[in-house]
N, C-alpha and C positions, 0 to 999 in steps of 0.2 A: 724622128718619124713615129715610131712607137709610141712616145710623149704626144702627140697631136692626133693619134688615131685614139688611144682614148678619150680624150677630149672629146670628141667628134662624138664619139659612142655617148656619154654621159650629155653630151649637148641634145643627143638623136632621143635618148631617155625620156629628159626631163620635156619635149617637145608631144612626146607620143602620150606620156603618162598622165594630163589630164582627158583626153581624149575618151582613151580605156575607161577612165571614172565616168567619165558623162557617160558612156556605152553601159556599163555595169548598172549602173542606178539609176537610170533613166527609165518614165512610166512609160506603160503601152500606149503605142497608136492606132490609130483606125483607119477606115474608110467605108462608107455607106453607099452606095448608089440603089433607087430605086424607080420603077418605071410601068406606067401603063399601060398597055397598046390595046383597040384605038381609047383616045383620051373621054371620047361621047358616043353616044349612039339611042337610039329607040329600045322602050319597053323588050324584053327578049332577045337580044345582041347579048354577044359574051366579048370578055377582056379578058387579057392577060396579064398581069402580074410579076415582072421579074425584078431579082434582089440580087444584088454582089454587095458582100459584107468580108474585107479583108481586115485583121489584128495580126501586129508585131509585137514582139517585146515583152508580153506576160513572162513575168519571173513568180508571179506569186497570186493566190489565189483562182476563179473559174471567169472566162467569159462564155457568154452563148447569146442566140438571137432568138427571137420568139415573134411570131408572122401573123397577122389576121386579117380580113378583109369584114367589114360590117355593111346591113345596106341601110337603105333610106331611114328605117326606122330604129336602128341602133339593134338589132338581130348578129349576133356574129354568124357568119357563113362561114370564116376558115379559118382555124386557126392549126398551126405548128410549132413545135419546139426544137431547136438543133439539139445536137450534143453539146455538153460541157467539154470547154478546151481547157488545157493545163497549160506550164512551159510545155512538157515535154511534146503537143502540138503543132506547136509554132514553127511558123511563121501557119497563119489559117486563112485559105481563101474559099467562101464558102455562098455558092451560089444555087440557087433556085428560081421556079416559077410557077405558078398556077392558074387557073383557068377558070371564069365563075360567068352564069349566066343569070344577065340581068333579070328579073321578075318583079321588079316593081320601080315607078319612074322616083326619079331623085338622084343623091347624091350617095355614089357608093367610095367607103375610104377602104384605102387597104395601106397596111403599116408593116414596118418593122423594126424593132427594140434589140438594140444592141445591148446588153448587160454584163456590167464588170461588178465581181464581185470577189474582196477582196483585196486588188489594188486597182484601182482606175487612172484613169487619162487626167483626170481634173484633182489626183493628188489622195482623194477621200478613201474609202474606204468599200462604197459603192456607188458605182454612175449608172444612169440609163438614158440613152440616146434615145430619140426616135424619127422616124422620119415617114412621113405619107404621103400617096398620093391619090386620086379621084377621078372617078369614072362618073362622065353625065348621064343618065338614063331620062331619053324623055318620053311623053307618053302619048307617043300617036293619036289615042283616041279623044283625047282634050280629057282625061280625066285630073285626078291631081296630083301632086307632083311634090315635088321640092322634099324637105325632109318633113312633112306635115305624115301622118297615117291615112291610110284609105278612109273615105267617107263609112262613118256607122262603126269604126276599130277604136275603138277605150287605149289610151297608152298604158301601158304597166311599166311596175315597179319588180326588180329582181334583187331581192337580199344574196350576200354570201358571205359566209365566215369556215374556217376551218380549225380543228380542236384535233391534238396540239397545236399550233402554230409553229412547236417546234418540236421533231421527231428523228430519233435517233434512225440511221441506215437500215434498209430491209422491214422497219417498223410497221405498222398501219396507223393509218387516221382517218379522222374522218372530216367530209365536206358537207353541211345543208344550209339551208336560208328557208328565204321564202318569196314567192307569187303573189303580188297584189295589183289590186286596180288603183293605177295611177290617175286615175281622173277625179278621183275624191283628194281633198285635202287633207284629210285622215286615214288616208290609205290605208295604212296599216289594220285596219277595222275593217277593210273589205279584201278580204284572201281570193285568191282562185284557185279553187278546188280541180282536178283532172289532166292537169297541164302536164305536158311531159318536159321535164329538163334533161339538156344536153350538157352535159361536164367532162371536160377533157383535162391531165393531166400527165405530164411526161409522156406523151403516145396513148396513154391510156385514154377510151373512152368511154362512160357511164350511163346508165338513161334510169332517171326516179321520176314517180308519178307523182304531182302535189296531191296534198290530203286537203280534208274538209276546212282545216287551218291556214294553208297555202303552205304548210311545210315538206321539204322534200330533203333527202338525205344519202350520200352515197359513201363508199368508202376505199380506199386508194392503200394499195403497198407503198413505201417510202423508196428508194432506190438507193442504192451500195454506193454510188458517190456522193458525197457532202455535196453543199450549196442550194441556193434559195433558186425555189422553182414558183412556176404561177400555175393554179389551176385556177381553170374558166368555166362559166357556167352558163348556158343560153337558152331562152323561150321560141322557139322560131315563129311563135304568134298562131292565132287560127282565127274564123271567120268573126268573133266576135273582139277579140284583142290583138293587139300589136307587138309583136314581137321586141325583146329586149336582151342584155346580155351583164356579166357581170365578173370580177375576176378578184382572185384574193392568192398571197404569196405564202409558202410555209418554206421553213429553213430545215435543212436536212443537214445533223450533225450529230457527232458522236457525242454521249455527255462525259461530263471531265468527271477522271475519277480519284479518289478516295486516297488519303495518303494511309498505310498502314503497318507497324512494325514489330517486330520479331524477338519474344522473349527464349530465349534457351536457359533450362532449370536444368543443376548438373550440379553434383560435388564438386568440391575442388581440390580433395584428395582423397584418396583407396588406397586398400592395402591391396598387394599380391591375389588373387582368387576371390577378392569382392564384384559382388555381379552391381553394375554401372546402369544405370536408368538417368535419361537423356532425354528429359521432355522439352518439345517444342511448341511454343504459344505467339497465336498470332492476334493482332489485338489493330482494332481500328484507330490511328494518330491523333485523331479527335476526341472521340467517346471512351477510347481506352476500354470497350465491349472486347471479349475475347470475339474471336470469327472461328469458329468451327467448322473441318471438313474439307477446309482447302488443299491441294497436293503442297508440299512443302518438300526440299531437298535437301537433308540432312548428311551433311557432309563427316566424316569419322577416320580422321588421318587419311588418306589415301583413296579413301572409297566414301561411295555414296548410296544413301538409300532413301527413298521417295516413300514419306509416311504424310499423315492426315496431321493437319494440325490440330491442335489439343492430344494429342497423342504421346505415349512414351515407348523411345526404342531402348533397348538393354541389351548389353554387352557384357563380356567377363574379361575380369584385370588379368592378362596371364604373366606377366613379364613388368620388370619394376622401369621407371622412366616414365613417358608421359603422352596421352592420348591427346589427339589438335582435335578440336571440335567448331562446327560453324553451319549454319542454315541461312537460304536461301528461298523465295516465294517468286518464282516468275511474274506473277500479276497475271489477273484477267479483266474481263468488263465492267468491273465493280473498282477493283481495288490495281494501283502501282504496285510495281515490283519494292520488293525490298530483303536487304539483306544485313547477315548478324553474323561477323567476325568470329563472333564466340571467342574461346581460348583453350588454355589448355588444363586436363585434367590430370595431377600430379597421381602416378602411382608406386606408392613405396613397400618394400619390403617388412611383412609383420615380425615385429622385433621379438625374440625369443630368451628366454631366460635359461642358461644350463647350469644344473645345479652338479658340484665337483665334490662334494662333502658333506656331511651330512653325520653330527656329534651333539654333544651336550659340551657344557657352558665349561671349560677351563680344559678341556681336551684340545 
């Protein structure tokens, strides 16, 4: 009996144990649902907007979803960002809705962007889903309609670029472009000056004036969690142009630091009552530059003392036998930890000469 219940057990094993592996290493999944209520209506009716966006499964890297609604003439009216989900989120069910009233006839979209960043559903490294849907605005008054601009509104053009594109936590950077009339084929040769841009970013939102160049320019803290965020920038249009929008991504991450190692300059033997100087040098792994100024932890048999590197601590030989010496550099935002064994510093007894006698040659 005993012989067959472990069998049973080892059979019970090897049945479960690929299971668990599919469970362990298997990528996140998803689900999207999104929806308009009512789907059409006349100039001035307002929709709603709802989104259920569920993720299982993240073991590694950020997902988050990001929401906008645009109207006829490509204007963003709404945009949001979720929070960034970890594992430690998981399982995430994350629903919302919003509310927009029509003001111009056409076709209004409203989206939402699932975004895995770090591991995804499709294997890579980053995916982005998305999914939309579409409210009809029509125009009572027979004017026009569809995704065309009001009679007498110039389309424009909305540049966006951000510097750095990649920016270390808490950092700042910056967002500008530019305002043009897109009704020239040369756009770029006709700016619009006065326009006010809308730029949102992580919650954040900004408002810059274009200059006489069509440039405009804002500036953004980076936020304390890693991962690529998108900041959006929008013209809402006025009586002579048409409203546009535009959106550009920066990566928020720590930068990799610096390998760097630890020289300790020490006799390697004293006599009894010789005073001992114990310098620690820290020097970048690359450039071999000393690095002055850093806290360093100079370890001294049993005890420990916290000096500056480039620095020398000194000590006095009181007793013969042998002093353990070693340093230590925690690392900070520049540079890796690193550490130096050191060894040990022999101290011996100064040898004396005793003189017993003291004659001339044949005495």
């Amino acid at each position: 009996m005993r012989g067959e219940a472990v069998a049973s057990a080892a059979l019970m094993l090897l049945l479960l144990t690929p299971a668990v592996w599919r469970t362990v290493n298997s990528s996140p999944s998803y689900s999207i649902s999104i929806s308009v209520t009512p789907e059409g209506g006349s100039v001035g009716d307002s929709f709603t907007t709802s989104v259920r966006v569920t993720v299982h499964g993240l073991q590694a890297g950020t997902a988050y979803v990001t929401l906008w609604t645009r109207d006829p003439g490509g204007a963003e009216r709404y945009y949001r960002q979720s929070p960034q989900w970890t594992y430690a989120d998981m399982p995430v069910d994350y629903r919302t809705a919003w509310t927009l009233t029509s003001d111009k006839a056409g076709t209004w979209t409203s989206c939402v962007s699932l975004v895995f960043d770090g591991e995804a559903p499709d294997g890579s490294g980053y995916q982005e889903i998305t999914r939309c849907v579409y409210f009809e605005a029509s125009d009572s008054g027979g004017g026009g309609g569809g995704d065309d601009p009001p009679p007498g509104k110039k389309p424009t053009k909305l540049t966006i670029a951000v510097n750095p594109d990649r920016v270390p936590p808490s950092q700042t950077f910056s967002v500008g472009g530019g305002l043009f009339d897109a009704s020239q084929s040369d756009w770029w040769n006709y700016p619009i000056a006065g326009a006010t841009i809308t730029v949102t970013f992580n919650g954040q939102t900004k408002t810059a004036t274009t200059s006489s160049s069509g440039g405009w320019s804002v500036v953004f803290t980076a936020p304390s969690q890693e991962g690529t965020y998108t900041v959006r920038a929008s013209f809402a249009g006025n009586s002579q142009y048409d409203g546009t929008s535009a959106s550009a991504t920066v990566r928020v991450q720590r930068p990799s630091k610096k390998n760097c190692i630890i020289e300790l300059i020490y006799p390697e033997k004293v006599h009894v009552g010789d005073f001992v100087n114990i310098t620690v040098v820290l020097r970048d792994a690359e450039t071999h530059q000393e690095i002055r100024g850093r806290p360093v932890i100079l370890y001294v048999d049993a005890d420990s003392h916290e000096i500056e590197s480039g620095s020398t601590f000194t000590i006095r030989a009181e007793y013969p036998g042998t002093i353990d010496v070693g340093a230590r550099f925690e690392g900070d935002e520049q540079y890796d930890a690193a550490y130096d064994p050191g060894g040990l510093i022999e101290i011996w007894t100064r040898p004396s000469i005793e003189i017993t006698h003291v004659g001339r040659g044949g005495e």
